[in-house]
C-alpha positions as CSV (number, residue, x, y, z in Angstrom):
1,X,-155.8,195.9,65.5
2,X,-159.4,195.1,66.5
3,X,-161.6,197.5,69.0
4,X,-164.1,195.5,70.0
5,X,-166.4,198.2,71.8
6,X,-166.9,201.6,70.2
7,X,-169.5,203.7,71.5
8,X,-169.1,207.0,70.2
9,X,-168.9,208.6,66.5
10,X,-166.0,210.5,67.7
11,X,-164.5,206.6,68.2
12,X,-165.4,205.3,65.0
13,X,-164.3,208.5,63.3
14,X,-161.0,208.2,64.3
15,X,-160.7,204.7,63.4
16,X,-161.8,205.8,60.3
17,X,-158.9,208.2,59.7
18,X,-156.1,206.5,60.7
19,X,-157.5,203.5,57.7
20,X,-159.6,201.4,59.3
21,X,-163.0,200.5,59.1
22,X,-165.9,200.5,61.4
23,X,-168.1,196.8,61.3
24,X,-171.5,196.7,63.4
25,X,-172.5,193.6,64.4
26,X,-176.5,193.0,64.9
27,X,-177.9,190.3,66.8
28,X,-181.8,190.2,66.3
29,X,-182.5,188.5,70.3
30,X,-181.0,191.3,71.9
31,X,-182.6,195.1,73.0
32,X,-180.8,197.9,71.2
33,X,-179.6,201.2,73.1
34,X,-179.2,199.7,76.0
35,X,-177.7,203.1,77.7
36,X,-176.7,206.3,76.8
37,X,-173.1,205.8,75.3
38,X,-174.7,202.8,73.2
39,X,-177.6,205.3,71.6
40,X,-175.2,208.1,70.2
41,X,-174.5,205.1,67.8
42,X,-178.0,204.8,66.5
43,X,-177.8,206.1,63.0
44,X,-174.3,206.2,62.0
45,X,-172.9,205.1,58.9
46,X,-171.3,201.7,59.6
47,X,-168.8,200.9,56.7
48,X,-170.3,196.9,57.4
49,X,-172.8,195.5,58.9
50,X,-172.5,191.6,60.3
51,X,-175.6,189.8,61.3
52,X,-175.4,187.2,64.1
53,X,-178.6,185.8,64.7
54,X,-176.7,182.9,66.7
55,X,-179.1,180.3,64.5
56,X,-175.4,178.7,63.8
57,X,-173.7,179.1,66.9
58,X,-171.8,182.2,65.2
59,X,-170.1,180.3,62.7
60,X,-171.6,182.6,59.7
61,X,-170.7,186.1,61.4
62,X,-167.0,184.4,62.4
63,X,-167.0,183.4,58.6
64,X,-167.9,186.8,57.3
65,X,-165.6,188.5,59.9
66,X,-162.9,186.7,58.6
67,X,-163.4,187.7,54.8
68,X,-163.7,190.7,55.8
69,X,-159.8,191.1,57.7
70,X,-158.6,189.0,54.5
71,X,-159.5,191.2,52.1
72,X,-158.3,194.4,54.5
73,X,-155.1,192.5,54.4
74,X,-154.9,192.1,50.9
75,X,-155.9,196.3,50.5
76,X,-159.3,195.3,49.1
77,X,-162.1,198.3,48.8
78,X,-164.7,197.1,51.1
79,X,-167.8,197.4,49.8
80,X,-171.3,197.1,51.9
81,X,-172.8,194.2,51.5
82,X,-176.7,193.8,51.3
83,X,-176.7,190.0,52.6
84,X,-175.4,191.0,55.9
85,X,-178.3,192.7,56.9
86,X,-180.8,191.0,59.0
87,X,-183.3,189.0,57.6
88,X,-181.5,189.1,54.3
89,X,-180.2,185.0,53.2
90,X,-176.7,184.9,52.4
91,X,-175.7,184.7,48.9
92,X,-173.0,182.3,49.4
């Protein structure tokens, strides 16, 4: 199952609990925060976080998204990965 809009910690705690993960994805040309619900984000712990800076037409974040579900399905430990931070060139 994928939520595709979490806005509160409470959200992404639950997610958490019942054993899934919580992904962020960034996109550099777009304002942050943009209301209330949105900012009680700002600072959480993100188990990933996905960089789309659209330079590709999303084909890189799509790519990463799904290694991220394969390994889930295959009960891989996800571990946070520096290269998906903004600004940072992927690895691969």
């Amino acid at each position: 199952m994928v939520v595709s809009d979490v806005r509160f910690p409470e959200e992404a705690d639950y997610i958490r609990s019942v054993g899934g993960i919580v992904v962020k994805i960034t996109r550099q040309t777009s304002p942050v925060h943009g209301n209330s619900a949105e900012r009680k984000m700002v600072g959480y712990a993100f188990d990933q976080v996905v960089s789309n800076d659209l330079s590709d037409g999303g084909e890189r974040m799509f790519r990463r998204l799904d290694e991220l579900v394969s390994n889930l399905r295959l009960g891989h430990r996800l571990e946070p990965k520096a290269t998906d931070m903004p600004g940072v060139p992927d690895a691969n």
